[in-house]
N, C-alpha and C positions, 0 to 999 in steps of 0.2 A: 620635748616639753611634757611634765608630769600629767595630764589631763586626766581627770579619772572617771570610769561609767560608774553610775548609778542604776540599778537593771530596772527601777522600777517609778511611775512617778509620782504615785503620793508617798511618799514615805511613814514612816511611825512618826515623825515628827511633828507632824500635825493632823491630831487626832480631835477634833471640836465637837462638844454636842452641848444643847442647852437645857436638858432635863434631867441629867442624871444625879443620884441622891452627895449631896456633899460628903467629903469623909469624914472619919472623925479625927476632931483636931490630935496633932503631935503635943507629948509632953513631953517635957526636959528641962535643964535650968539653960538659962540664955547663955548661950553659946557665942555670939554677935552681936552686938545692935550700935547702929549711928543716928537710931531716933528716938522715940519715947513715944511710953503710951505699949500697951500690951498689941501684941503679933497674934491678929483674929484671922481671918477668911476671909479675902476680899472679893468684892463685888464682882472680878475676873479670877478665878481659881483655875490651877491645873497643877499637874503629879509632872515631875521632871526626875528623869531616871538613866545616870551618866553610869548606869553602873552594867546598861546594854547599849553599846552603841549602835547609831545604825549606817547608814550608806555611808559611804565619802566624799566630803563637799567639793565640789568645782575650783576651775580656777576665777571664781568670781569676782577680783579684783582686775581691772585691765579696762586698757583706752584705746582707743580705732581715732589715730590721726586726722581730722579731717580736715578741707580745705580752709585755706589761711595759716596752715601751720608751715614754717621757716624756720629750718635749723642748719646750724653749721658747725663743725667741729674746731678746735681750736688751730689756726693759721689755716683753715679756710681759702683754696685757690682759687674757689671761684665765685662764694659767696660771703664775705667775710662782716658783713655789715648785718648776715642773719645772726651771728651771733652777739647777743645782747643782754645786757644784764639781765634783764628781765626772764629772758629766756632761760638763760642757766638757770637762774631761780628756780622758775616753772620744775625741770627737767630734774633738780633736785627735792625739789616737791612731792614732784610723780614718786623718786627713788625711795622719799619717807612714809609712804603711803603702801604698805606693805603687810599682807595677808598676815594672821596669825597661824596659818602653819607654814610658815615659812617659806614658801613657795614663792618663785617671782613673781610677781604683777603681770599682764599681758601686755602686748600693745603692736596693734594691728597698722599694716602700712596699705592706704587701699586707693590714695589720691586719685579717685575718680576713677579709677583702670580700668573700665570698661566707656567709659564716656556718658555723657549724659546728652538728653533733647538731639541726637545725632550727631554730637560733637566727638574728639578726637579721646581715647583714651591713652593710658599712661606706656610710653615707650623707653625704657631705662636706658637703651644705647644712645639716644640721642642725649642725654645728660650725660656721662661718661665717656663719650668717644674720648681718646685725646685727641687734645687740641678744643676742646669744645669751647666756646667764649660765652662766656656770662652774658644772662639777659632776660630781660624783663617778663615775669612770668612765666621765669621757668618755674618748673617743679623741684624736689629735692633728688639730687641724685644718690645713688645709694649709700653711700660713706656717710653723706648727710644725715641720711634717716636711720642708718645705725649708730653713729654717734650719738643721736638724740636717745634711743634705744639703750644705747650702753651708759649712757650717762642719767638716764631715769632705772639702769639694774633692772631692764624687763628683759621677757620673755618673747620673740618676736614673729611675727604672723604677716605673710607676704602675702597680698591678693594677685594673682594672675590675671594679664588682661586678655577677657574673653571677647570682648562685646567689638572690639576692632584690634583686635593683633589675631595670634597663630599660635597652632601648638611649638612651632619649630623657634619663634619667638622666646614662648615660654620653657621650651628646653636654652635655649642663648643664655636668658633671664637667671635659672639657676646654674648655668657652667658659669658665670659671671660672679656668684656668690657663691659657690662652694669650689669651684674647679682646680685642678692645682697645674694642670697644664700650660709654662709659660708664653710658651708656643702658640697657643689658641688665643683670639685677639678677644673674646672676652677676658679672658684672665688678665690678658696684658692690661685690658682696660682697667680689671679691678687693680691693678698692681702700679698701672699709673698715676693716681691719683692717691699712693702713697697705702692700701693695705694688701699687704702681703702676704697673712693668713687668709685660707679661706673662712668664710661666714658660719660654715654646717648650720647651714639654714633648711630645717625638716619640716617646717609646719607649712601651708601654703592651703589659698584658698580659690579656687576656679572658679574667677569674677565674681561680680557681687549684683546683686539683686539682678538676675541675667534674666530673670521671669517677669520685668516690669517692664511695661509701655513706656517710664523713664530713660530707658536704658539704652548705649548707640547697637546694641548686637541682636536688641528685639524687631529692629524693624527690617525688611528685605530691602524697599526699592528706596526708600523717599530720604534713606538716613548717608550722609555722604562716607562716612568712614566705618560702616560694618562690614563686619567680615562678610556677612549673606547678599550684599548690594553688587552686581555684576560690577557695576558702574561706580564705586568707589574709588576713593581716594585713599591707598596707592594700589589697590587692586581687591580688595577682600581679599577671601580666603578663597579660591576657584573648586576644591572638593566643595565647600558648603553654603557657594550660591543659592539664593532664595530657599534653604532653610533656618530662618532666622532660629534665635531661643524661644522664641511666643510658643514652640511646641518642646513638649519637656523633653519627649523621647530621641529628638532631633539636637538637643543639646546634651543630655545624657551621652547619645554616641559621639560628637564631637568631644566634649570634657574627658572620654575613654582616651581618647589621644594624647590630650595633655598627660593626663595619669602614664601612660608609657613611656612620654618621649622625656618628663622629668624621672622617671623613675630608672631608665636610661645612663642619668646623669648622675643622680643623687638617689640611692637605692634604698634610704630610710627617708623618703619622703612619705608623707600621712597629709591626708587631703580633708577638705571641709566643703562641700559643694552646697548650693545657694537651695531654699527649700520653699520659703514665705516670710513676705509681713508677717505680725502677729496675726494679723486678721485674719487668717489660714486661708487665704481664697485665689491664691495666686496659681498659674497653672490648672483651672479647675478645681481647685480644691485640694485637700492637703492628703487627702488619701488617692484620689486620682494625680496627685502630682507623685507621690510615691510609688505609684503602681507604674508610670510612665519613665519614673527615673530608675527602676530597680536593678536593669543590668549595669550599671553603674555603681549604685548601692552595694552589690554584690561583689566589689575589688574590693580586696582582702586591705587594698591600699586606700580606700576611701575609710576617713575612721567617723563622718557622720555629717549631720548636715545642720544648715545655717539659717537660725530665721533672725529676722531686723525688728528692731518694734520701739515705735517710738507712738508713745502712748496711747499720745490726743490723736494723732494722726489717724493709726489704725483702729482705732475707735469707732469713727466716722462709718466704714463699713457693717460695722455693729450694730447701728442708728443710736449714737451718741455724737453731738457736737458744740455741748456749752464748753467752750475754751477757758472760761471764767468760773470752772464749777469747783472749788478748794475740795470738797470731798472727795472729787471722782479722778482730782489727781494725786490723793492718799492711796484708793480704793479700789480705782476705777482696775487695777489688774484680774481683780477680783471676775470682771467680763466674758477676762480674755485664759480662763484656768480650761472649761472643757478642748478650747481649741489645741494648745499644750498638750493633754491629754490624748485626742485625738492623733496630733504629732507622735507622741509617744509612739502610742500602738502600731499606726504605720509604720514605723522604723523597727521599731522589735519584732514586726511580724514580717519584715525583712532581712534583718540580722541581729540578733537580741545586744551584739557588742556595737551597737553604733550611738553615737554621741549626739545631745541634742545641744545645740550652742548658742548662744546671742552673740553674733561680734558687732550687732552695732545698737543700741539701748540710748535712749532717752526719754524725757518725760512729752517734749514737744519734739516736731521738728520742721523741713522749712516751708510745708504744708499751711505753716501756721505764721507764716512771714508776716508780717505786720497784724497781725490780727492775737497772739501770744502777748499780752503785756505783764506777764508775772515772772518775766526773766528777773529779775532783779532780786525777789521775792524767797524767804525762806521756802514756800512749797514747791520748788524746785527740787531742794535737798531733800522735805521729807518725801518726794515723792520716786527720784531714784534710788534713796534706802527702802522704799517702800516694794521698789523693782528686784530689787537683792534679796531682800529676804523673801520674795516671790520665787527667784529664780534656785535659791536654798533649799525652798519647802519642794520645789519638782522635781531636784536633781540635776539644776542645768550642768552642765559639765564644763564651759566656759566662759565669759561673759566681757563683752567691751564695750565702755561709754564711750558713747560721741565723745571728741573733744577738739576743741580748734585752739591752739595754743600763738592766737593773734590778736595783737594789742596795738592797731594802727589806726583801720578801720572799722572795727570792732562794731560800734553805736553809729556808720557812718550811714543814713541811709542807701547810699548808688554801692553797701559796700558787695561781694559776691552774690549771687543769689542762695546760695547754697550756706551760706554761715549766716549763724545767728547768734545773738550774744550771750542768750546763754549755755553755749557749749562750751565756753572758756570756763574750766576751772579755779581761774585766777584774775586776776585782774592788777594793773599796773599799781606798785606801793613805792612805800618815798626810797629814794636811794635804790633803786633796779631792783627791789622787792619783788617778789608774786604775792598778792594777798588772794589768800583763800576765799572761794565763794562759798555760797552754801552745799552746791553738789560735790564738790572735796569734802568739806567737813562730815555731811553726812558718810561718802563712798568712802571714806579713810577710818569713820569710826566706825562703820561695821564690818570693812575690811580687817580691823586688828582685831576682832573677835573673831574672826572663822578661824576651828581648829579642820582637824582631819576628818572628823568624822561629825556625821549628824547626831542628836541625844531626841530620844524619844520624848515627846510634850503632848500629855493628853490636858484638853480643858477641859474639867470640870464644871466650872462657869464661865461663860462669857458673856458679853454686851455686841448688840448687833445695831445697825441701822441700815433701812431697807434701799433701795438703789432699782431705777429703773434704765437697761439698757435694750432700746428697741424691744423688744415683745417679752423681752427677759424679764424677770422678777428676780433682782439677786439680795442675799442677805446677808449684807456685807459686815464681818467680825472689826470691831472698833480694837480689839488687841490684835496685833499682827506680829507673830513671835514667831524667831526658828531659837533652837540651840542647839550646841555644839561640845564636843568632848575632844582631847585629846587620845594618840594611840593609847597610852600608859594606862588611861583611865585616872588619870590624877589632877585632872585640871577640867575646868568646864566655862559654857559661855552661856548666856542668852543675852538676844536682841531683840527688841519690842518697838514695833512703830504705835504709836496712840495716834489712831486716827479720831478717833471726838475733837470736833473743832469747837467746842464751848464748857464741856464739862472735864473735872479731872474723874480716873479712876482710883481702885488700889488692886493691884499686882499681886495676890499673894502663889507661893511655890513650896510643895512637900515636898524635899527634896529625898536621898538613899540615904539611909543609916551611914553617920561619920562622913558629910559632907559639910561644906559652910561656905556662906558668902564673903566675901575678902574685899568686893569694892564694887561700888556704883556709879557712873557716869551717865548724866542727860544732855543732852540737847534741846532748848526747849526756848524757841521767839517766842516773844511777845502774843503775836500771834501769826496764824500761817501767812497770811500777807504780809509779814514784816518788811518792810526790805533794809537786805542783809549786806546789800551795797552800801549805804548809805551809813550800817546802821550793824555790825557784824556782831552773829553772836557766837560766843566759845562754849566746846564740851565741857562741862566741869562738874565737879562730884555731887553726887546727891544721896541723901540719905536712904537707907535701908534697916532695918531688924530682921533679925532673926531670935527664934525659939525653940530652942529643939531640934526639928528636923522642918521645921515652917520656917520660910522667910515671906519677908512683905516689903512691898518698895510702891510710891504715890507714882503714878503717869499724869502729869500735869498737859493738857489740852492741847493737839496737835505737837506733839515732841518722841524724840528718838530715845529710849535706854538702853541702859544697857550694865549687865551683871557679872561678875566672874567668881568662881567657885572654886575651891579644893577640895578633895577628897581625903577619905582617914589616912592618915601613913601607911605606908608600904611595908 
């Protein structure tokens, strides 16, 4: 899987100050315009310059399956009734929803696999054995969740279960998906249920959130099915009695094992080990959790590590918790940039080529279980595009939204604890439809803007509004812009979330000698409470000018744009 580092994490892409003297205007005769009215300086200025590019953007498009999701491949032996109109829909959704540089989408398989509140995490042989019979509450067995995979054209990312299985497990786990030995009765298994090739399945992630109190592999005695509980159910792990994960360095040396005994197996395996929430505070801290994990960090075969952030949530640690605040879920990432930073440096001052990743991203999550009522609401969408081009401007290197692709009990209240409704990117339409909510629409349209590379964007002008998070004074930029270039240099992007929740702005952009804007797309409710359930709104074109080497485009009040550019001929 293409993943690419970024070595550094603010980039030239965003470069913002509020004093500096304006330039002087471009002249030319008008080269573009789809509006009227002369192309001045707008109230938000900046210099956009595709003719340097800079780092290479992430794979920022990609979904992390989560609980509620049910898939089945076509003639389905063991679950045939998961496949469902609706479903395919979904799953071809996902496949149109596809990066602008062409790269596949992500999408992460993690169903709990480490266990949650001390419950059981995910064991692939018991779904696979043959012979196994259908039944209620099972999970997807692997065919299953590759099928969904193959039929969404993603790129796919295994989680390892840490928190109650084994290393010896999770070597089973990849001779089951890559193995070619018929003879081995994981192979038989994958071959019984009808695939034949193996998977070369390289990317994998050693459990998930292994650093929280949530999780069954943090606790020693009291959790019935961790590895560290003498007295589990069906034995723990007996090397790693009573050292739970709660200590990083005790989990770093166990995760060493994994990394062997899969690399044993599948000798281009590339790992992603678990790091923090946003809130950087898991393990002690994000640099004492890196200094605890470093002889881990240090395999050549670990390529970087994983933090989760689901907004509102990890906010709360911050000392922020209005769940109703439309700004601070445009802005509010805005909080969580030095902790980012911080990450950074710990990894670089570790091994400069290590990856910083989100595989699991949303705006809420189930922290906020009845107490979140803007699921329905377009500030869903501007606020995981608002997450994307967060993750853009730092360099993430890979990035996956929640997603629960289940439309039964969805709005049920007794429905999972763990799913919430709005992690569905879709929602049931007439005829086995998927209608798009706002977090597709949003993640889809700034998905087909990302090229290869980032494009340097200095502002000249901006608009701020200020922002109190716990003792913080933040001064949060009301334009939230990355842009992007292709290799060639002949093609260019930018995306702008407008966070002003009551005012419009104007956009303007000096762009390089023999450049020009070619088309404009907004997205733009009513307003950010819309709701887009009820009431859906579509991307569609909106006006721009240009002059010269100036162009200018209105940012109409809480809404997504977005621009595409050519360069002179070659």
């Amino acid at each position: 899987m293409p993943v690419r580092r970024v070595a550094s994490l603010v980039p030239a892409l965003l470069l913002a100050c509020n004093s500096s003297a304006p330039p002087v205007p471009t002249v030319g005769a008008l080269s573009s315009s789809t509006g009227n009215g002369p192309v001045t300086m707008g109230d938000v200025h900046a210099t956009l310059d595709f003719t340097k590019p800079g780092e290479p953007v992430g794979d920022l498009v990609g979904w992390d399956l989560g609980r509620g999701t049910a898939y089945a491949p076509e003639g389905d032996p063991l679950h045939p009734e998961w496949r469902t109109p609706v479903m395919v829909a979904a799953a071809q959704a996902l496949a149109d929803a596809r990066p602008g540089h062409g790269r596949a989408p992500l999408m992460r398989f993690s169903d709990q696999s480490d266990g949650v509140g001390g419950g059981d995490g995910y064991h692939f042989y018991r779904y696979v054995e043959p012979g196994h019979a259908p039944a209620a509450g099972d999970a997807m067995a692997t065919f299953e969740y590759f099928a969904l995979m193959q039929d969404a054209d993603a790129a796919p990312i295994v989680v390892l279960n840490f928190g109650s299985g084994t290393a010896s497990e999770a070597a089973a786990y990849v001779t089951h998906l890559n193995g070619t030995d018929a003879a081995d009765v994981h192979v038989a298994a994958r071959h019984h249920w009808g695939q034949d090739q193996p998977y070369r399945q390289t990317q994998f992630e050693i459990g998930s959130e292994t650093y929280a109190p949530w999780t069954t592999g943090y606790y020693a005695a009291d959790a019935p099915y961790s590895y560290a509980n003498p007295a589990a159910t069906p034995g723990g792990d007996p090397e790693w009695h009573n050292r739970p994960s709660s200590s990083a360095a005790d989990y770093a040396a166990r995760a060493l094992e994994y990394v062997a005994v899969v690399r044993a197996v599948e000798p281009e395996a590339r790992f992603w080990v678990p790091l923090s929430q946003s809130s950087m505070d898991a393990w002690g801290g994000v640099e004492a959790a890196v200094q605890a994990l470093t002889p881990l960090l240090r395999d050549p075969a670990v390529a970087g590590a994983a933090i989760h952030q689901y907004l509102l949530d990890d906010a709360r640690p911050l000392g922020w918790d209005d769940r109703d605040d439309l700004f601070f879920a445009l802005a509010g990432v805005e909080a969580f940039r030095p902790g980012f930073a911080r990450a950074r440096a710990a990894l670089d001052a570790v091994r400069s080529d290590l990856e910083l990743v989100v595989t699991e991203y949303h705006l809420a999550g189930a922290a906020f279980r009845g107490r979140f009522t803007r699921g329905r609401q377009a500030v869903v969408g501007l606020g995981v595009a608002g997450m994307l081009l967060f993750y853009a401007q730092l360099g993430v290197e890979a990035a996956c939204q929640h997603a629960a692709l289940e439309f039964e009990t969805l709005d049920e209240p007794d429905r999972d604890p763990l799913l919430e409704p709005w992690y569905n990117p879709f929602r049931r339409g007439p005829n086995g439809t998927a209608a798009p909510q706002a977090s597709y629409v949003a993640t889809r349209l700034v998905g087909e803007h990302l090229l290869e590379r980032t494009a340097p964007l200095e502002f000249k002008r901006q608009v701020h509004q200020d922002m109190s998070v716990g003792t913080d004074k933040i001064s949060a930029p009301l334009v939230h812009a990355a842009a992007f270039v292709d290799p060639a240099g002949e093609a260019g992007t930018l995306v702008a979330l407008h966070r002003d929740l009551e005012r419009s702005h104007t956009l303007s952009l000096d762009l390089p000698p023999g450049w020009t804007a070619t088309a404009a797309v907004q997205w733009a409710p009513p307003a950010a409470d819309h709701d887009t359930l009820s009431h859906p709104i579509d991307v569609e074109p909106t006006e721009f000018a240009q002059d010269g080497e100036r162009v200018q485009v209105a940012l109409p009040p809480h809404s997504l744009v977005a621009l595409r550019f050519t360069g002179a001929a070659r």
